[in-house]
ZAKERO-15732 format. One record per residue (C-alpha): chain; x, y, z. Coordinates in steps of 0.5 Angstrom, whole numbers. Layout:
<ropas>
ROPA  mol  px  py  pz
ROPA  A  X  Y  Z
...
</ropas>
This chain:
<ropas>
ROPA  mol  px  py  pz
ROPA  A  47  187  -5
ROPA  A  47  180  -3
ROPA  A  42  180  2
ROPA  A  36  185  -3
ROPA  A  37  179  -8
ROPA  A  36  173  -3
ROPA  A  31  177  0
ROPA  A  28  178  -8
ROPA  A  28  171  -9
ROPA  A  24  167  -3
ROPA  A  19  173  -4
ROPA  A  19  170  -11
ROPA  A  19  163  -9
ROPA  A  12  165  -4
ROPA  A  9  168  -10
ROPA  A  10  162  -15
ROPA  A  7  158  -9
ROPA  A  1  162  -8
ROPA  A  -1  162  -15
ROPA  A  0  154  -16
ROPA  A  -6  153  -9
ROPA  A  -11  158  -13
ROPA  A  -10  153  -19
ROPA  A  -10  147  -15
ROPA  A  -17  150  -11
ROPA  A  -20  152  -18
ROPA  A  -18  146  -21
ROPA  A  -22  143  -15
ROPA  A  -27  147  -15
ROPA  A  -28  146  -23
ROPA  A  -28  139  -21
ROPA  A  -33  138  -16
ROPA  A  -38  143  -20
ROPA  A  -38  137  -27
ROPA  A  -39  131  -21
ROPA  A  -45  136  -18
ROPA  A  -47  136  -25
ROPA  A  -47  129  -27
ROPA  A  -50  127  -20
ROPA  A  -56  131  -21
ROPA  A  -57  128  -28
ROPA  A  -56  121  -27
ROPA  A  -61  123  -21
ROPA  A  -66  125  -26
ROPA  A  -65  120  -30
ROPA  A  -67  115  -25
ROPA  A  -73  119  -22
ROPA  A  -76  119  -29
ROPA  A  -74  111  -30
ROPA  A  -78  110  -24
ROPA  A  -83  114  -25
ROPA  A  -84  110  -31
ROPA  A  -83  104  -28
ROPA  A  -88  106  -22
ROPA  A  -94  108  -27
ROPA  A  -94  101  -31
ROPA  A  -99  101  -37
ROPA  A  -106  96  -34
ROPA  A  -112  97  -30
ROPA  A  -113  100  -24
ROPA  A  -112  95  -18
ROPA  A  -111  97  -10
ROPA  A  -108  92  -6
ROPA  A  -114  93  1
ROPA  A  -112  87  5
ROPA  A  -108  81  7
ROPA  A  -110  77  14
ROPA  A  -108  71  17
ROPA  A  -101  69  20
ROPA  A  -95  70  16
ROPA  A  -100  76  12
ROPA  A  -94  81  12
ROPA  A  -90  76  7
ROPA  A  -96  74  4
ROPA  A  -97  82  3
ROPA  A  -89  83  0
ROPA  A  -90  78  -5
ROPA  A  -96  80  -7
ROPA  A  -94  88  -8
ROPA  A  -87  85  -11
ROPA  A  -91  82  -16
ROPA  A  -96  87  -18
ROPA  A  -93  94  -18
ROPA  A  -90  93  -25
ROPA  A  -96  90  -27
ROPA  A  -102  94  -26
ROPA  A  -103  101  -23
ROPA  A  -103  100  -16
ROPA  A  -107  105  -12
ROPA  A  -105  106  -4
ROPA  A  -109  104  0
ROPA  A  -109  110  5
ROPA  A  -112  114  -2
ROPA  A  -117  108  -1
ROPA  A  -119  109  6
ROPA  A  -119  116  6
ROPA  A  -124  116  0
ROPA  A  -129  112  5
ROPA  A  -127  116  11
ROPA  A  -129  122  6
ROPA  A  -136  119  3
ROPA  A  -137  116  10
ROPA  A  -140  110  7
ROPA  A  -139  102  9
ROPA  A  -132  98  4
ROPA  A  -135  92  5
ROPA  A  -142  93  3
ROPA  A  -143  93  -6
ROPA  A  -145  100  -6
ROPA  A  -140  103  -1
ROPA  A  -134  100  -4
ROPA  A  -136  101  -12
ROPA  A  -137  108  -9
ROPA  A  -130  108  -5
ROPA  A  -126  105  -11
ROPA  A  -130  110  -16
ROPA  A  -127  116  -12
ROPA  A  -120  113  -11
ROPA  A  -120  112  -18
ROPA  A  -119  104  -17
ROPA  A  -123  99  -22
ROPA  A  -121  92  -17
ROPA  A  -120  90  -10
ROPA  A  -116  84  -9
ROPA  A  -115  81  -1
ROPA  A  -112  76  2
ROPA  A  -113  70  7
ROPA  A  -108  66  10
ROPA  A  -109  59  14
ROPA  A  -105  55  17
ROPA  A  -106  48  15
ROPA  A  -104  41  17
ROPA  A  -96  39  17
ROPA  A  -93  46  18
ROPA  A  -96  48  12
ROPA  A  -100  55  10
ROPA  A  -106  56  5
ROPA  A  -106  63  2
ROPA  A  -113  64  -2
ROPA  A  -113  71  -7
ROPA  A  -119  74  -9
ROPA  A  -120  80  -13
ROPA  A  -127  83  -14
ROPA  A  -129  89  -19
ROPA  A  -131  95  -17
ROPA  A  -136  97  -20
ROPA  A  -141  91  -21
ROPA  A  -138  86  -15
ROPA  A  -137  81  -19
ROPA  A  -132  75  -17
ROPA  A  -126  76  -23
ROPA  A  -121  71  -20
ROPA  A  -120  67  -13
ROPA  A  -115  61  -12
ROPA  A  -111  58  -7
ROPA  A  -105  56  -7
ROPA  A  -101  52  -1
ROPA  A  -93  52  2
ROPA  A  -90  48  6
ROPA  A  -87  53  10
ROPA  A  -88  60  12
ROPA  A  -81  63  8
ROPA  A  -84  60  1
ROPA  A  -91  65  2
ROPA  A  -87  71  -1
ROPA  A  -85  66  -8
ROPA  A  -92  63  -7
ROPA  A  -96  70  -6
ROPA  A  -92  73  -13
ROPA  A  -93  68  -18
ROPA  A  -100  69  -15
ROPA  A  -100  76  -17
ROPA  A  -98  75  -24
ROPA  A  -105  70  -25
ROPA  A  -109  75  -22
ROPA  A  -105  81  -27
ROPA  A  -107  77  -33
ROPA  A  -114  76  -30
ROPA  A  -115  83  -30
ROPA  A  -112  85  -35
ROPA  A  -116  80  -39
ROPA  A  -124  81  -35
ROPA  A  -129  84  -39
ROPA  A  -135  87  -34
ROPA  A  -142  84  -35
ROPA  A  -147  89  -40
ROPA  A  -151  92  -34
ROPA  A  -158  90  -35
ROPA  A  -164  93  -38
ROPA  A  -167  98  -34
ROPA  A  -174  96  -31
ROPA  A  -180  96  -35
ROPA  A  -184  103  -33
ROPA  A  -189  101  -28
ROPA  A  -196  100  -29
ROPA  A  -201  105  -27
ROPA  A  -205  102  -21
ROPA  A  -211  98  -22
ROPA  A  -218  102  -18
ROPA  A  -219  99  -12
ROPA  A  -225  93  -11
ROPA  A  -229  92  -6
ROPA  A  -228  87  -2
ROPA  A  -232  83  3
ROPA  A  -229  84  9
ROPA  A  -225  78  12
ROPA  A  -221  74  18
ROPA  A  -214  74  18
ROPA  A  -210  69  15
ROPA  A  -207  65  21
ROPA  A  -201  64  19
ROPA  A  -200  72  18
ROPA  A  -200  73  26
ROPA  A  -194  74  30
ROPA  A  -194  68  35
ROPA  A  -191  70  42
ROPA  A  -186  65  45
ROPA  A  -187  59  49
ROPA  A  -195  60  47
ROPA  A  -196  53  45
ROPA  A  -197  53  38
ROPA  A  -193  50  32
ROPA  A  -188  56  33
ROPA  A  -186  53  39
ROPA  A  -183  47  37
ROPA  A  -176  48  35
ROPA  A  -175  53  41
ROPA  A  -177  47  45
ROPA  A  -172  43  41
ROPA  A  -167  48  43
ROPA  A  -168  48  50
ROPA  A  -168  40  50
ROPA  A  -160  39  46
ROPA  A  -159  45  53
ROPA  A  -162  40  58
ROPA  A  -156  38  64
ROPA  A  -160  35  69
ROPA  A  -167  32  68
ROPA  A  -171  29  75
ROPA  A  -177  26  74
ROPA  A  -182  23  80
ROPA  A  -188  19  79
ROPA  A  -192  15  82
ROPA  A  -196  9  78
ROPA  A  -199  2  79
ROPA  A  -197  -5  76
ROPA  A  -199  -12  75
ROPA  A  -195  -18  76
ROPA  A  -198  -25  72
ROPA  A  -192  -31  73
ROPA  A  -192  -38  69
ROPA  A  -189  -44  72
ROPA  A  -188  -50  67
ROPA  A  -185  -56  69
ROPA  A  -183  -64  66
ROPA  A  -190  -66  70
ROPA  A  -197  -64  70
ROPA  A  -197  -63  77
ROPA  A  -191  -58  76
ROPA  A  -195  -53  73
ROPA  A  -196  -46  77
ROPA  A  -200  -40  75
ROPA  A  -199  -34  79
ROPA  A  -202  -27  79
ROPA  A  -201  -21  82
ROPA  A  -206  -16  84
ROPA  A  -205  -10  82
ROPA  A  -200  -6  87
ROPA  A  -198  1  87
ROPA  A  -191  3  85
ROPA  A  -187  9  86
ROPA  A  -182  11  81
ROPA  A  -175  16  81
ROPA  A  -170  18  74
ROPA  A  -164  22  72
ROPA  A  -160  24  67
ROPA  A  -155  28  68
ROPA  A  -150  30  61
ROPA  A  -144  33  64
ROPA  A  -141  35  57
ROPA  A  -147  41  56
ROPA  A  -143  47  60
ROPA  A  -136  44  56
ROPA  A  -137  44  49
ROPA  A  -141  44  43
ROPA  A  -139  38  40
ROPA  A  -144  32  39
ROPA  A  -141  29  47
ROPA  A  -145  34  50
ROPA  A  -150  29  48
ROPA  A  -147  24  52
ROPA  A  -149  22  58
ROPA  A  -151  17  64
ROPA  A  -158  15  67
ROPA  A  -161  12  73
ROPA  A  -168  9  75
ROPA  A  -171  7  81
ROPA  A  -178  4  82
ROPA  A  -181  0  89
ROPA  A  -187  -2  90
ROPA  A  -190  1  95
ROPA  A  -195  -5  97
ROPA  A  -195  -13  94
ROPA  A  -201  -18  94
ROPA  A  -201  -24  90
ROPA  A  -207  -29  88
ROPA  A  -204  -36  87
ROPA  A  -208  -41  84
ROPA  A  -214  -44  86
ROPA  A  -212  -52  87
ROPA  A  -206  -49  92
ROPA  A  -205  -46  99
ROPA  A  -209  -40  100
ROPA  A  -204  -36  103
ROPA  A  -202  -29  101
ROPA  A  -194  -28  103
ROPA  A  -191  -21  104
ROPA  A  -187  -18  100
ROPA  A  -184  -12  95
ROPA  A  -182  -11  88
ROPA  A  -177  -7  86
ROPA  A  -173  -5  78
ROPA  A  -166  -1  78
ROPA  A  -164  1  72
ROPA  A  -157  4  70
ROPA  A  -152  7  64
ROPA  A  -150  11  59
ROPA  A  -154  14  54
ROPA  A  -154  18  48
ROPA  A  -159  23  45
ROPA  A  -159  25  37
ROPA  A  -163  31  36
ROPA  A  -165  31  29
ROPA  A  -169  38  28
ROPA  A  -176  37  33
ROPA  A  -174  29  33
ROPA  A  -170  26  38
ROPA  A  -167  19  38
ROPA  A  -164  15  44
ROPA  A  -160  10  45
ROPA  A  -158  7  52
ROPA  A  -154  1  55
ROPA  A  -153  0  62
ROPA  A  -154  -6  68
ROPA  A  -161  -8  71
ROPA  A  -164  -11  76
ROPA  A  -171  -14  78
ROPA  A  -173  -16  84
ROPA  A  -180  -20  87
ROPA  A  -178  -21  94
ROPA  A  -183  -26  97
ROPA  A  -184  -29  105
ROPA  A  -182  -36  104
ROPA  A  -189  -41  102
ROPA  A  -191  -46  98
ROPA  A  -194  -43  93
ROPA  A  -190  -37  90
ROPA  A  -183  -36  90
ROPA  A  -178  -31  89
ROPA  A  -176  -29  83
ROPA  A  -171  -24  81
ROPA  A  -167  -22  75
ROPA  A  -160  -19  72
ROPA  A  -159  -17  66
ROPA  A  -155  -12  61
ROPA  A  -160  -6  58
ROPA  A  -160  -4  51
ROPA  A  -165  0  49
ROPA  A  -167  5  43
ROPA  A  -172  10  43
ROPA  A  -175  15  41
ROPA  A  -180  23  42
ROPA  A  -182  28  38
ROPA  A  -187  33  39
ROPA  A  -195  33  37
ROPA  A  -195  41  34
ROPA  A  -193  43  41
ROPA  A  -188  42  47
ROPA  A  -193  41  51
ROPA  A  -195  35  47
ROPA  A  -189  30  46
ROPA  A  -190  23  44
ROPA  A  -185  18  46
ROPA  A  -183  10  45
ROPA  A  -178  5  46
ROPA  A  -176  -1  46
ROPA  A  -171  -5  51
ROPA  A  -168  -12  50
ROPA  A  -165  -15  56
ROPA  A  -161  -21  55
ROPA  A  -161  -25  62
ROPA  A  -154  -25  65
ROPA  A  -156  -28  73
ROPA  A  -161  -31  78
ROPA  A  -162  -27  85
ROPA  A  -160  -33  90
ROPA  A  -166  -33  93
ROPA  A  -169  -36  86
ROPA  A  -162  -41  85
ROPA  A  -164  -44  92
ROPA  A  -171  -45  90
ROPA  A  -171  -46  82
ROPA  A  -164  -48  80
ROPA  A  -159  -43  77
ROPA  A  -160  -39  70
ROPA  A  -159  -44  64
ROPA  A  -162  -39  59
ROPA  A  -167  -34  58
ROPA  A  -168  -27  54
ROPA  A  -173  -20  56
ROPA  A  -176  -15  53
ROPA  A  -179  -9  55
ROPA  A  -183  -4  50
ROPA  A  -186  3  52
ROPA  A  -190  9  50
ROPA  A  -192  16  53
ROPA  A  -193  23  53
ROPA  A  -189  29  56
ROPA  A  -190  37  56
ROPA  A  -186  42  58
ROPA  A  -186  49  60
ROPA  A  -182  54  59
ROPA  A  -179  56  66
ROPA  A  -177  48  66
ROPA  A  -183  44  70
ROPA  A  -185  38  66
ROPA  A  -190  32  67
ROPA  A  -191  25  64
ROPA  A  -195  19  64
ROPA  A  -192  13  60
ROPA  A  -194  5  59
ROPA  A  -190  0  60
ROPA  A  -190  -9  58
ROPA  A  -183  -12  60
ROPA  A  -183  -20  59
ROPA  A  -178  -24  62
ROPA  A  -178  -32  59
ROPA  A  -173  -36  63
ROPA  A  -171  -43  64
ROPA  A  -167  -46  71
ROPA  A  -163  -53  71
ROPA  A  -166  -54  78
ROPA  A  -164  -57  84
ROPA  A  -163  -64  82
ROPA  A  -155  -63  81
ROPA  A  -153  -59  86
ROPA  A  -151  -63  93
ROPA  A  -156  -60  97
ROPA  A  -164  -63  96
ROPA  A  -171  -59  95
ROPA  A  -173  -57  102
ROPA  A  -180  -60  104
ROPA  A  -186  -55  105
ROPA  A  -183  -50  100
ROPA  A  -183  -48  93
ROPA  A  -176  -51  91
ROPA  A  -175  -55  86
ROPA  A  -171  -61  83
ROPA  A  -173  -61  75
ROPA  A  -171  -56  71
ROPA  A  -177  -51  70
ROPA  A  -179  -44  65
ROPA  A  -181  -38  67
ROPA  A  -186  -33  64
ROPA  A  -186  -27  68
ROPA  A  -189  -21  65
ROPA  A  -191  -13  69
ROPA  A  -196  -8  66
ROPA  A  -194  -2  69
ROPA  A  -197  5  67
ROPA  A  -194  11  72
ROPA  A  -195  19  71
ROPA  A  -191  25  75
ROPA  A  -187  30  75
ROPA  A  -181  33  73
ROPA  A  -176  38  72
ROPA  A  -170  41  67
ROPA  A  -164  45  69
</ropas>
């Protein structure tokens, strides 16, 4: 008996511990379901507030593009501002709307197009620049679709690139406010119907006009001008050779009467080397390219002197030759170029010692300016120039017969004209006067005294020496 009730009252306890799991599981159960039922109402509560956030009241604006370093910033600011603002439209709906049309976004129509078939109504890019001392210049620029019209464009400048996402959202609420606020123009008045068309008159038959003819290129005509211009500014190397004649008339002036000496040359034949070389062309396309060096050199090829009547006959041999140097700048203003040089020179007249002519030779510094343009066509270029030639030394030859430079100043002024074909060849023929006005100390305060039988003089003296040169030859351009 005692074991039937032990085993009645454990069955008892097992059956009231049962009971208590299923209530507790049903509880459970009870509870998760009202938790499930709150979640999914709050969820579609949230869904529908973003949603209505998501879809603001306001035109239609697709946000296309933001270039530039930093843009990923620039474009998050710019979004961040403008979603609760406007209706943004995806640009992937832009873009698929111009694949499916197939026309050109950038281009008036193509983009009105693209917009009415998105549904977008402005376009708003982007530009971001760097700009000096660390900082960045984003621009905003928002056209209207349907017209092409400007609506809003401004630049705003930060100090570094962490402040272009605050930069990009202020700009995003000026351009809202400009959209919103943007009335597009009244379209314009459609054309009036055409007229109908006048009948033909009878017309004498004439000659065409010669302004209407296609001119072909290098041709020699007006067309040719600016292409010769071009091809000039390109010009590296330009080498010149010609061969010309010069005459020499030389002035002695003394303290006496008998010290007057006149000289004249006969007129001798002259052979004459240039080249300018401008480095920088190949380098750059800046105004250095237009910066070079320059060299002249002329020797005569056979001397002859005529001295004056009242002094010993006699024809000495010699030579005559000019070196010129420097660095030289070209300033092409359309079909005119202007030039300026400045450089070192020397001009010798080396003569055989005699008693009638002496050698004179000179050193000076070269500036000179100048100038060419073309006559209507490349092959017609007329060119001038002037050098003024401040006097910085005497050869030793003339210190020994006149004394050492105590003063002086020379000239040169030059004319010409020059052509050039298309594939490079040049020629040129050009005119030149130098004048050289010197005066020596002479002789009398140096240790040594004039030699007997020669030129040299003990008085100070003036020189006037002055050289026609005309040469012509040809060139080439690389």
């Amino acid at each position: 008996m005692t074991m039937q009730a032990a085993k009645t009252a454990s069955s008892a306890r097992l059956a009231a511990r049962r009971r208590t799991r299923q209530r507790l599981g049903a509880l459970l159960l009870a509870l998760l379901f009202v938790i499930g039922c709150v979640a999914e109402a709050d969820a579609r509560r949230r869904r529908r507030r973003r949603r209505k956030r998501a879809r603001p009241s306001g035109p239609e604006v697709v946000l296309l593009s933001v270039a530039g370093p930093q843009a990923r910033r620039a474009y998050r600011g710019l979004y961040r501002g403008l979603r609760r603002r406007v209706r943004l439209v995806g640009r992937r709906k832009f873009f698929r709307a111009v694949k499916k049309l197939g026309v050109d976004p950038t281009s008036k129509g193509g983009l009105a197009a693209a917009c009415d078939k998105a549904g977008c109504k402005f376009v708003v890019r982007g530009v971001v620049k760097r700009a000096r001392r660390r900082r960045y210049e984003l621009t905003i620029s928002v056209t209207h679709a349907a017209t092409g019209s400007s609506v809003f464009e401004k630049t705003y400048t930060v100090r570094r690139a962490r402040r272009l996402t605050r930069s990009a959202i202020r700009a995003a609420r000026a351009l809202a406010t400009a959209v919103r606020d943007y009335t597009p123009p009244p379209p314009p008045p459609p054309p009036p119907p055409p007229k109908p068309p006048e009948p033909p008159k009878p017309v004498a038959k004439a000659e065409p006009d010669p302004a209407t003819i296609a001119k072909k290129p290098d041709d020699g005509d007006d067309g040719d001008t600016d292409k010769s211009s071009k091809k000039r500014d390109d010009a590296m190397i330009v080498a010149r050779v010609g061969v010309g004649i010069s005459t020499r008339d030389l002035k002695l002036v003394g303290p006496s009467d008998s010290d007057q000496r006149k000289h004249g040359g006969g007129v001798f034949p002259e052979l004459t080397i240039a080249a300018e070389i401008y480095p920088l062309v190949p380098l750059t396309k800046s105004f250095a390219r237009h910066i070079g060096v320059w060299v002249t050199f002329s020797q005569a090829l056979a001397v002859s002197t005529q001295p004056a009547a009242n002094l010993p006959q006699d024809d000495p041999g010699g030579t005559a030759r000019q070196i010129l140097g420097g660095v030289l700048a070209r300033v092409p203003i359309g079909p005119l170029e202007l030039r300026g040089a400045v450089g070192l020179g020397v001009r010798d007249f080396p003569l055989d010692d005699n008693s009638a002519v002496p050698s004179m030779s000179y050193r000076f510094v070269d500036i000179s300016v100048g100038g060419s343009i073309p006559l209507g066509t490349p092959l017609a270029v007329f060119s001038a120039s002037f050098a003024a030639r401040p006097l910085v030394g005497a050869g030793q030859d003339t210190a020994n017969a006149l004394g050492e430079l105590d003063g002086g100043f020379a000239f040169a002024v030059g004319a010409g004209f020059s052509g050039r074909l298309s594939f490079g060849l040049m020629y040129f023929a050009r005119f030149e006067f130098q004048s050289y006005n010197v005066d020596y100390a002479g002789l009398g305060g140096t240790a040594r005294p004039p030699l007997p039988g020669t030129f040299e003089r003990a008085a100070a003296s003036n020189a006037v020496d002055r050289y026609i040169r005309a040469w012509a030859g040809l060139g080439y351009v690389f």
